[in-house]
C-alpha positions as CSV (number, residue, x, y, z in Angstrom):
1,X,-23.0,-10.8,2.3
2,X,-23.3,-14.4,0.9
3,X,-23.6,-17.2,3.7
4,X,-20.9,-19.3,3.9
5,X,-21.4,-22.7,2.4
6,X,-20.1,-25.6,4.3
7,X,-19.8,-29.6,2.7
8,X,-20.1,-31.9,6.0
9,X,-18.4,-35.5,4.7
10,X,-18.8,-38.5,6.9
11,X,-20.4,-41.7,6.1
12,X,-21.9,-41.6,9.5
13,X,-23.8,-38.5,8.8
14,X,-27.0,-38.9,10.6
15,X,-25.3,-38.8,13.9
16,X,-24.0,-35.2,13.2
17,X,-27.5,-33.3,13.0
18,X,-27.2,-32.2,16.2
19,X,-23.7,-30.0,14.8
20,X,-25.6,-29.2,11.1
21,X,-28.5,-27.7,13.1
22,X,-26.1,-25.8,15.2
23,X,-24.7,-24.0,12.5
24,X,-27.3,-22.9,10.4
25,X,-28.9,-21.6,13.3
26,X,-25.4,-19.6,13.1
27,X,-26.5,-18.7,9.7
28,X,-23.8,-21.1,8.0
29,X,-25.1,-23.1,4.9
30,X,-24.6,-26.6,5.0
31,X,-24.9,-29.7,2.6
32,X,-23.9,-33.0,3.5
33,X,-22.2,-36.4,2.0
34,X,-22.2,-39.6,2.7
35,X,-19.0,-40.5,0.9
36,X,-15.9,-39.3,-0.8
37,X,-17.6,-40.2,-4.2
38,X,-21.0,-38.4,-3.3
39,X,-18.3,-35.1,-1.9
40,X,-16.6,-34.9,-5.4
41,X,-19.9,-34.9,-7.4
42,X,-20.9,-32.1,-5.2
43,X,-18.2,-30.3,-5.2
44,X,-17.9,-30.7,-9.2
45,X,-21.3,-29.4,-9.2
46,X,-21.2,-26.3,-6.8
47,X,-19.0,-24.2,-5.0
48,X,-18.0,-24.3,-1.3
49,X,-16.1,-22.3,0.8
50,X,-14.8,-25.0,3.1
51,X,-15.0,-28.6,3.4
52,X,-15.2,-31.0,6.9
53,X,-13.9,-34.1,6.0
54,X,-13.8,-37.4,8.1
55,X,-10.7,-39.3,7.8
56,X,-12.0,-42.8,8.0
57,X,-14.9,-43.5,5.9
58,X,-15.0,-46.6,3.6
59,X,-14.5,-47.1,-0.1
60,X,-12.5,-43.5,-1.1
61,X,-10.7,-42.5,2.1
62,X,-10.7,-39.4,3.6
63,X,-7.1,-39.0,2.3
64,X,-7.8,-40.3,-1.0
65,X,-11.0,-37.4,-1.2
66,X,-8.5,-35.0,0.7
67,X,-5.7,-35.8,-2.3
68,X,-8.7,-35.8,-5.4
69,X,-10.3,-32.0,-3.8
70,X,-6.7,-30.5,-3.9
71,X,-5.9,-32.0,-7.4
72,X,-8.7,-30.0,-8.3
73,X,-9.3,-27.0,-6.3
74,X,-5.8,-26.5,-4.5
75,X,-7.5,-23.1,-2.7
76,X,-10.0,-25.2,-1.3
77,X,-9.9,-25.3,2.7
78,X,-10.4,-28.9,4.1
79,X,-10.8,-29.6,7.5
80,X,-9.9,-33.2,8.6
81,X,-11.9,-35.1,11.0
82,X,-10.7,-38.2,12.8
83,X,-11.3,-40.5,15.4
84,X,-7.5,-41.6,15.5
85,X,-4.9,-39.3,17.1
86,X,-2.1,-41.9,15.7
87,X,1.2,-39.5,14.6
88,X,1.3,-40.9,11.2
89,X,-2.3,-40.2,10.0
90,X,-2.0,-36.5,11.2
91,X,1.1,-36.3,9.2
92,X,-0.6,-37.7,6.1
93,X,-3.3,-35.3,6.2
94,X,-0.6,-32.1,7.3
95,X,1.6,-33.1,4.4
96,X,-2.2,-32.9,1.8
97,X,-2.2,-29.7,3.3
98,X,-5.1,-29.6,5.1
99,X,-6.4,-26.3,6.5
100,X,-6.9,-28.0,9.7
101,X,-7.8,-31.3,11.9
102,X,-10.5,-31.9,14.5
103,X,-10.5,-35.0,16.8
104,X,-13.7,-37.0,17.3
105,X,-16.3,-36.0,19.0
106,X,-15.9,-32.8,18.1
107,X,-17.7,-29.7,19.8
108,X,-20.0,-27.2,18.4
109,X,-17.8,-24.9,19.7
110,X,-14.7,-26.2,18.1
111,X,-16.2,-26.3,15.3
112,X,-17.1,-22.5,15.2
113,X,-13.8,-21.9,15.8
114,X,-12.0,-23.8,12.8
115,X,-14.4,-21.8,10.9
116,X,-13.5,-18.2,12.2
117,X,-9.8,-19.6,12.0
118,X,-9.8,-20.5,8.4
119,X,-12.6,-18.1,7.0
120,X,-12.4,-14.9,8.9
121,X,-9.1,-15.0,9.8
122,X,-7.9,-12.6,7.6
123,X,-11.1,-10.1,8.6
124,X,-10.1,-10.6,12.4
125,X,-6.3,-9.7,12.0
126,X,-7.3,-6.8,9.5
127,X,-10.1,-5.6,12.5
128,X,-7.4,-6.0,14.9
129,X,-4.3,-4.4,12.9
130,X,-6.5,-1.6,12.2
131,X,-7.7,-1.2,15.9
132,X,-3.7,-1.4,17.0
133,X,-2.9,1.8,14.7
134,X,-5.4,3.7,15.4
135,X,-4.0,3.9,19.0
136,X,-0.4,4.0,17.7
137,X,-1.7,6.8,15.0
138,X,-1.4,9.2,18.2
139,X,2.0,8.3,19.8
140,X,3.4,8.5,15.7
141,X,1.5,12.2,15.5
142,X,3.0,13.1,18.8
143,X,6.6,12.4,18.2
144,X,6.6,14.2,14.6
145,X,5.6,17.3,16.1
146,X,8.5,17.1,18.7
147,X,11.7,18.3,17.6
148,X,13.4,14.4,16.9
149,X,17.4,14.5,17.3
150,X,18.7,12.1,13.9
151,X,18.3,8.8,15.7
152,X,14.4,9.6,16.6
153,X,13.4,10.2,13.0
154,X,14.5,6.5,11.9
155,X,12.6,5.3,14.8
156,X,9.9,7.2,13.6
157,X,10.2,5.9,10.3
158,X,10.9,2.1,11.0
159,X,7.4,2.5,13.0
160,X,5.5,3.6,9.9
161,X,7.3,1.0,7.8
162,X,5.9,-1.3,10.1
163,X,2.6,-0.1,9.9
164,X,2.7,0.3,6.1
165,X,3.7,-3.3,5.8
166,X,1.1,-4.7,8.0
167,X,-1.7,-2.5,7.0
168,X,-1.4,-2.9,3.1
169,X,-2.5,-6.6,4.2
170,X,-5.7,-5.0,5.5
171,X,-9.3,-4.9,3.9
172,X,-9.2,-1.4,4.9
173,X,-8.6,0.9,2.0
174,X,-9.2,4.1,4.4
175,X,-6.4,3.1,7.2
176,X,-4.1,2.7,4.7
177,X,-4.7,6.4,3.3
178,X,-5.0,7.5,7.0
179,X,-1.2,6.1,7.1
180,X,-0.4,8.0,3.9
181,X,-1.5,11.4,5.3
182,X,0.8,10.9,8.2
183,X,3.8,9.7,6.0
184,X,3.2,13.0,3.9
185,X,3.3,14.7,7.3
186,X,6.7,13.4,8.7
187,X,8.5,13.4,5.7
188,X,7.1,17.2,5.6
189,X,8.5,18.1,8.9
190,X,11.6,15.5,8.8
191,X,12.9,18.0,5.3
192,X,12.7,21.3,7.4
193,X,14.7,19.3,10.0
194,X,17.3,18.0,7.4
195,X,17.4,21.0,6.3
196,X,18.4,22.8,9.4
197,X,20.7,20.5,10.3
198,X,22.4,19.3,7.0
199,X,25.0,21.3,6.5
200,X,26.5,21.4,10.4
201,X,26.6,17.7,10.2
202,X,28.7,18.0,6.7
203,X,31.2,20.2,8.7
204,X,30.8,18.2,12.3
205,X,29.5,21.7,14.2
206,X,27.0,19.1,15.8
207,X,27.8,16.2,18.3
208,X,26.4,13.8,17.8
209,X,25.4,13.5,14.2
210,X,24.6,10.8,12.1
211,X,26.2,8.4,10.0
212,X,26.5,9.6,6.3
213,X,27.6,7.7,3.0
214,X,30.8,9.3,3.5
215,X,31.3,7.2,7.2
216,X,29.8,4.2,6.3
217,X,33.0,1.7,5.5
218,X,34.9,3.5,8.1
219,X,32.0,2.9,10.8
220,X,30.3,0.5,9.8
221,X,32.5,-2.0,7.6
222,X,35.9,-1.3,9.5
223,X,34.8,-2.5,12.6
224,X,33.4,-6.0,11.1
225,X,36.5,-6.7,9.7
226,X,38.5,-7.1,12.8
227,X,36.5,-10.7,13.3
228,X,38.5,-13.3,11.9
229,X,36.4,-14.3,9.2
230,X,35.3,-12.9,5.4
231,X,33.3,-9.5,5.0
232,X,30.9,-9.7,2.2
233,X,29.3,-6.5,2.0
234,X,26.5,-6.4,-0.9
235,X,25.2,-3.2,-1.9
236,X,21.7,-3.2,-3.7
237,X,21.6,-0.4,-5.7
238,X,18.3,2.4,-4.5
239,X,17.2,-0.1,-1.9
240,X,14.6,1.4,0.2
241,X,13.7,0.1,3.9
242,X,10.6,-1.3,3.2
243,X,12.4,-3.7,-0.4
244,X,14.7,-4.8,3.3
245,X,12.0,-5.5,5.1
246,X,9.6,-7.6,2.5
247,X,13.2,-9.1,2.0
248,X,14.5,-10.0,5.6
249,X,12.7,-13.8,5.7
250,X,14.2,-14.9,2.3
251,X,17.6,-13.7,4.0
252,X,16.7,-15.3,7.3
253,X,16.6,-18.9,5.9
254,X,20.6,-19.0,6.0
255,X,21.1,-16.2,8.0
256,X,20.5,-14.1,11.7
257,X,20.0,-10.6,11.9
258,X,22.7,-9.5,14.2
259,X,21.9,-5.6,14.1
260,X,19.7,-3.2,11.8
261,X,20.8,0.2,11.5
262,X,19.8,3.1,9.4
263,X,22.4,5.9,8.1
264,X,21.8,8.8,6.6
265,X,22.6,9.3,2.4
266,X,24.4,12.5,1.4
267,X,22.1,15.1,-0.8
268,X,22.1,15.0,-3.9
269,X,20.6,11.0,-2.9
270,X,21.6,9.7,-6.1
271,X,24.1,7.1,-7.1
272,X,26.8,9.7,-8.9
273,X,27.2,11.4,-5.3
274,X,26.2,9.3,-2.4
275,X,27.9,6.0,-3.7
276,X,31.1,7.6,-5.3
277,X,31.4,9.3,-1.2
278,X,30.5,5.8,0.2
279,X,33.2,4.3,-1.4
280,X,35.7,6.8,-1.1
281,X,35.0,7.6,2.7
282,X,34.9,11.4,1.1
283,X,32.6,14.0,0.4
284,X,32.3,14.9,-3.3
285,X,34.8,17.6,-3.4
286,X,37.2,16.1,-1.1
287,X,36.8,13.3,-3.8
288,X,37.3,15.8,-7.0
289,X,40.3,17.2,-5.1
290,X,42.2,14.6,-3.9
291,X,41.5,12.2,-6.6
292,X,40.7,14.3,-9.8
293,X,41.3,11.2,-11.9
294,X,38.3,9.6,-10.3
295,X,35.7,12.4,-10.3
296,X,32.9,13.3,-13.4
297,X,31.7,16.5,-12.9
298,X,27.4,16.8,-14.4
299,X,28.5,18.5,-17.0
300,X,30.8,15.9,-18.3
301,X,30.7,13.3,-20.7
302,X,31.5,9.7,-19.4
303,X,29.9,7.3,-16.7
304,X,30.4,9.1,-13.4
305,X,30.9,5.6,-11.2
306,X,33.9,4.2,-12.8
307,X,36.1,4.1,-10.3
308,X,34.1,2.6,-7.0
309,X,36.9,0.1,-6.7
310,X,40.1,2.1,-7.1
311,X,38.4,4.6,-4.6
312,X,37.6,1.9,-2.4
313,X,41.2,1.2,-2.7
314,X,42.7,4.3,-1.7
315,X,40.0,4.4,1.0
316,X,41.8,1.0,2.7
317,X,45.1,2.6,2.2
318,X,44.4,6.0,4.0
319,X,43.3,4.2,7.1
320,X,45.9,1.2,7.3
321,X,43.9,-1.6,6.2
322,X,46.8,-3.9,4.1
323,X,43.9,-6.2,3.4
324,X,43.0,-8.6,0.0
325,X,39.5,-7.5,-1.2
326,X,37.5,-7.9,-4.0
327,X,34.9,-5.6,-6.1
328,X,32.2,-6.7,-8.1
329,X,29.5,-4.9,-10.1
330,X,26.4,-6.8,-11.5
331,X,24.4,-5.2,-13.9
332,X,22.9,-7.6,-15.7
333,X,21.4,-11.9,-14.4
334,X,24.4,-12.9,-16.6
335,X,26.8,-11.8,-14.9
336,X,25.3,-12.4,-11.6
337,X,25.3,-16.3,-12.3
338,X,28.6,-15.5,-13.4
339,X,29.7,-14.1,-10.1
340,X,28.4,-17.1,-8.8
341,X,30.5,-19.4,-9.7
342,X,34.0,-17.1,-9.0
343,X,32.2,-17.0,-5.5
344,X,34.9,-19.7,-4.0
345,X,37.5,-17.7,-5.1
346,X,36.2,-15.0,-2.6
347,X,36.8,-16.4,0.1
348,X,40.3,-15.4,0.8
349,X,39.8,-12.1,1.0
350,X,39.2,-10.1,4.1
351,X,36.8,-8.0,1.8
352,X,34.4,-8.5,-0.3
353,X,32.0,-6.0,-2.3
354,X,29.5,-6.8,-4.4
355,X,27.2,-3.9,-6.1
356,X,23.7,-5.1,-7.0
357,X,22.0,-2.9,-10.1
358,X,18.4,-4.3,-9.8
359,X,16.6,-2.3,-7.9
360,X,17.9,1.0,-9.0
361,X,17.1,-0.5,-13.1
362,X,13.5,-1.4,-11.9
363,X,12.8,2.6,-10.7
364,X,14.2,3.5,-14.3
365,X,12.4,1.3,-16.4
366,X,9.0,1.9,-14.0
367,X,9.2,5.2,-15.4
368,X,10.0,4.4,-19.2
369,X,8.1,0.8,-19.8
370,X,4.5,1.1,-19.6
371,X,4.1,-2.5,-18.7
372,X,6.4,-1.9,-15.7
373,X,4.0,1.2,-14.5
374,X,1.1,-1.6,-14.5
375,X,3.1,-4.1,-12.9
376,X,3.6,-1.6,-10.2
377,X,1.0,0.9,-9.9
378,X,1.7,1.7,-6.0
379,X,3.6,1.2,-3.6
380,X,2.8,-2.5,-2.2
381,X,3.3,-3.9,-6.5
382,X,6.4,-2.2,-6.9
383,X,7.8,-4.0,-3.8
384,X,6.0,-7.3,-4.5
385,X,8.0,-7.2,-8.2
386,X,11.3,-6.8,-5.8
387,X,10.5,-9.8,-4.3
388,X,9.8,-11.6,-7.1
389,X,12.8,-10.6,-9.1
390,X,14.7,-11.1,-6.0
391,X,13.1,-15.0,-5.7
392,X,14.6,-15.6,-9.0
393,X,17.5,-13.9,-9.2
394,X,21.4,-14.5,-8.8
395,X,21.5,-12.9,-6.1
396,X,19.5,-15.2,-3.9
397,X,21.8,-17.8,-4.9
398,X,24.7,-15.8,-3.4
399,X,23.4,-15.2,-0.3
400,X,22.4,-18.8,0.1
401,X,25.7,-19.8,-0.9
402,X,27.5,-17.7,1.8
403,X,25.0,-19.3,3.9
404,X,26.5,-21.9,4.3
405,X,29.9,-20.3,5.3
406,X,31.5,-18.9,8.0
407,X,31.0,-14.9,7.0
408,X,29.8,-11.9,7.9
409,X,27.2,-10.4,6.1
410,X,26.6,-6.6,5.1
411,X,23.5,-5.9,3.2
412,X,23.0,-1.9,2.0
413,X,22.6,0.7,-0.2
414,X,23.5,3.9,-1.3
415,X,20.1,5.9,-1.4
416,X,16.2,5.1,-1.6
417,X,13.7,6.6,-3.9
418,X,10.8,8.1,-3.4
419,X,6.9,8.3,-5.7
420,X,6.6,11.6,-6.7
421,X,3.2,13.4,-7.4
422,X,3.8,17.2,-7.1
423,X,4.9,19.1,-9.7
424,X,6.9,21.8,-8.7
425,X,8.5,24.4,-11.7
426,X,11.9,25.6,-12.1
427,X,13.6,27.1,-14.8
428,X,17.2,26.7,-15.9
429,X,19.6,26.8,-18.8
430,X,20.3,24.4,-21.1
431,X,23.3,22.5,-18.9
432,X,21.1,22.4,-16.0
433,X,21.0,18.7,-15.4
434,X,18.0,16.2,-16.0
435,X,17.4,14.3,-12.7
436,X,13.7,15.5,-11.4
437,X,14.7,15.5,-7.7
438,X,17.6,17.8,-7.3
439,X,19.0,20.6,-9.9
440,X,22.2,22.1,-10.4
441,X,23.3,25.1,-12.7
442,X,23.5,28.3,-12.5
443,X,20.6,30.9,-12.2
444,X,18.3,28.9,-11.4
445,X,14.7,30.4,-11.1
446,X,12.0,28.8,-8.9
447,X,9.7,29.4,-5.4
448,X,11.9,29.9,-3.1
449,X,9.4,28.1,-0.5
450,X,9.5,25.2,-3.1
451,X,12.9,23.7,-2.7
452,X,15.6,23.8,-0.3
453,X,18.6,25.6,-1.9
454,X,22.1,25.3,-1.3
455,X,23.3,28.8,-2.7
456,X,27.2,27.9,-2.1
457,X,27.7,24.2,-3.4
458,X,31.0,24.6,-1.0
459,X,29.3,24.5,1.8
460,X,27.7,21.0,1.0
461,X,30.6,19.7,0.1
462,X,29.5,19.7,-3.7
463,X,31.5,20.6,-7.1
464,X,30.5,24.0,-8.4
465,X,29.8,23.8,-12.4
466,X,30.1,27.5,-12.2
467,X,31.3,30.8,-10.4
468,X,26.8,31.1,-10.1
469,X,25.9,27.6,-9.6
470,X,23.9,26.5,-6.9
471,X,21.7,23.1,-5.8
472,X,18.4,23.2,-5.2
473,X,16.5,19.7,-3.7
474,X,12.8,18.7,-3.5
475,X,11.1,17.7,-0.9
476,X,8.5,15.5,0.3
477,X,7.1,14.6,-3.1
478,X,7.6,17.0,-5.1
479,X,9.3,16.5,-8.2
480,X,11.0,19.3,-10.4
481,X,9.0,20.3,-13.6
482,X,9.8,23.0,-16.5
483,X,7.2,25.1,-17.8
484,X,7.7,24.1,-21.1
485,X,5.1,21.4,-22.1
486,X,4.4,21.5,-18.5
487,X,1.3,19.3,-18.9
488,X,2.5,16.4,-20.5
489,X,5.9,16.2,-18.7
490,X,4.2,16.0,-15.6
491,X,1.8,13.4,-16.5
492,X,4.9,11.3,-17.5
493,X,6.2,11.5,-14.5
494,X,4.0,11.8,-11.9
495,X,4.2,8.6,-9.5
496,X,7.1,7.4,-10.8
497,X,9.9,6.9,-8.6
498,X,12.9,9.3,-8.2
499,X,15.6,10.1,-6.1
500,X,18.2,13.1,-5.7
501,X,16.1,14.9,-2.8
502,X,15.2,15.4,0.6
503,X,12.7,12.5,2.4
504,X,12.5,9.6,4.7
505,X,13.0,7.0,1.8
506,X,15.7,8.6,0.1
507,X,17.8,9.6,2.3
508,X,17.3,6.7,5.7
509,X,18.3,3.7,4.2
510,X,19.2,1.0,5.5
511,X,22.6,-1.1,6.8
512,X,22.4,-4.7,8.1
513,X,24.5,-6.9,9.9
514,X,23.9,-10.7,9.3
515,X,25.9,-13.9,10.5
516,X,25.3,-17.5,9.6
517,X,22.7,-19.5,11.6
């Protein structure tokens, strides 16, 4: 490894051998300056990796040199030095953005310790986050094999959201595939247990079971709405738990977290099902039942969410809620700015939803655009795009907006998606549908140990296409291929992101409550 190099700038030089000899006996390279003129030749001629800079040198200033470095090399760390501890002068220097500031006479020891703050620092926190899973990697191991009730597995998997978040900022390549292995685990063992359990939470045999799409408004909205104040509730299309969590901070500039739960989507996870139940407060064949009108069967022609806001409305009705509300769907920034403006307007109604279309249009075009695929290769690009969409999007300007208004909050979704790398075949006729995730149609033909099939569509709570239809759901991350041009299909697919089956990032999404600072 390359020593670091050090520039030492002080007009009183000489009197600082005693701290230049102490360093490169450290093994630090170090070059010295007498003035802010002789430091910018230097540094114009060479590189360093960090500069000391004394604050009060004559001719070019230490703030003057400080303000001429960063013109130049903005990544550059400088460390101020200064005899004067006057408020002002720090403040100067703060506002140049320094890396840090020393007083005079400064200590060997402090000095070693600016320079593990500002050049190892990332190493250290890497070491230590590393360290700190290794002994969680254990306790996470421990609990999967357990047989977790529904509120243990999204403790499970907020914990290794945590951990993926804060390792993918380590140096360590091999902790971050350690943490893959045991994801692949638990969403392993958390799709036998959904699959156990699914269908006796559908028909309430079990007590007590989670929330579902299909309880959401009625458990989670309803009981916001008796506050006094507006409900926006803004649903972001196919937003995982991780896309929250790299998104909390920007939401937390206007906002408080007042609670952040996790609910459970309805299979198949996929807008046509989860969202239409989610808005109706139904399950799909209550929906196609009671409001015919409403409902697109797979095989049909036509959009198949049409009618989020009529269903939303006769959701309100059934339960008593006479209320003024509002429903918007933004597919597109021009709209969204548009939406902006009407915001205003919103504010005397008791309800207010908003359906956001980004996220769920990045997945799509991930998988159709090459230059989106290597934009976002893995996992840590694709949610550093949602960021960066979301910093310049319409949407930000919403939330800032209600920011600065007395309402509550509601940020969620309707499913997550998962990367899928394992091709799994299946074999159907020509109206068994596209999605790569979940199939329906009838005689369907696949590994039995491959999928998790739902022979009666009844008994989910799912339309039947035919007297011999059935569902059938990936797991994990599998993703459904035919054998037809097997080769290239699966190549064209593999890591992109789906959704439609069973896993932790499908199906645990999340709901957040958020008031006004």
């Amino acid at each position: 490894m390359d020593k670091v190099s050090i520039l030492w700038v002080d007009d009183e030089i000489d009197l600082l051998k005693p701290h230049i000899i102490f360093l490169r006996d450290k093994g630090y390279e170090v070059e010295t300056a007498n003035s802010g003129y002789d430091a910018l030749d230097l540094i114009k001629a060479r590189q360093f990796n960090i500069v000391f800079l004394d604050e009060q040198m004559p001719g070019l200033s230490g703030i003057e040199t400080l303000m001429k470095i960063k013109a130049d090399l903005p990544g550059l760390p400088v460390v101020m030095i200064t005899k004067s501890e006057e408020e002002a002068i720090m403040e100067d220097a703060i506002g140049s953005n320094i890396a840090d500031y020393l007083i005079k006479p400064v200590k060997p020891n402090q000095i070693l310790l600016c320079l593990k703050k500002n050049l190892e620092n990332k190493k250290l926190i890497s070491e230590k986050t590393n360290f700190q899973y290794q002994q969680e990697f254990r306790n996470i191991g421990m609990e999967i094999s357990n047989r977790l009730n529904f509120e243990e597995w999204v403790e499970v998997y907020k914990k290794i959201v945590f951990w993926e978040l804060k390792l993918e900022q380590s140096m360590d390549d091999g902790m971050q595939q350690v943490l893959q292995l045991q994801k692949n685990e638990a969403n392993q063992v958390f799709s036998k247990f959904v699959e156990r359990n699914y269908i006796d939470w559908l028909h309430g045999k079990v007590n007590p079971r989670p929330v579902q799409s299909h309880n959401v408004v009625k458990e989670k909205v309803f009981p916001v709405m008796d506050e006094n104040k507006p409900v926006f509730v803004i649903l972001v299309d196919n937003l995982r738990y991780d896309q929250w969590k790299i998104l909390q901070p920007f939401f937390e500039e206007n906002f408080r977290v007042e609670k952040e739960d996790i609910y459970y989507s309805i299979l198949p996870s996929v807008t046509q099902y989860a969202r239409n139940a989610l808005f109706a407060g139904l399950l799909p064949t209550e929906i196609e039942r009671k409001y015919p009108k409403y409902w697109v069967n797979e095989d049909e022609e036509g959009t198949k969410n049409n009618f989020e806001s009529e269903l939303l409305g006769e959701l309100l009705k059934r339960y008593g809620r006479d209320v003024k509300y509002s429903y918007y769907k933004v597919l597109n920034q021009t709209y969204g700015r548009k939406l902006v403006e009407l915001l205003p307007n919103l504010m005397v109604n008791k309800l207010n939803f908003i359906v956001y279309n980004f996220v769920d249009m990045l997945s799509h075009a991930r998988t159709e655009m090459e230059i989106i695929r290597e934009l976002a290769d893995d996992e840590k690009a694709y949610r550093s795009i949602t960021v960066s969409w979301f910093q310049h999007s319409p949407l930000y300007e919403i939330i800032r907006w209600l920011g600065e208004k007395d309402v509550n909050l509601i940020i969620t979704t309707d499913h997550g998606s998962i990367r899928v790398n394992n091709p799994v075949k299946v074999l159907g006729d020509r109206n068994t549908n596209t999605n790569l995730r979940y199939k329906t149609g009838k005689a369907l033909k696949f590994e039995k140990n491959e999928a998790f099939e739902v022979r009666n569509p009844a008994d989910a709570f799912l339309p039947r296409g035919n007297v011999s239809s059935s569902f059938v759901f990936c797991r994990n991350y599998d993703f459904f291929a035919y054998p037809n041009n097997f080769n290239y299909y699966v190549n064209y697919y593999r890591d992109t992101f789906q959704h439609g089956g069973i896993s932790m990032e499908e199906m645990l999404v999340p709901c957040v409550y958020l008031k006004r600072k």
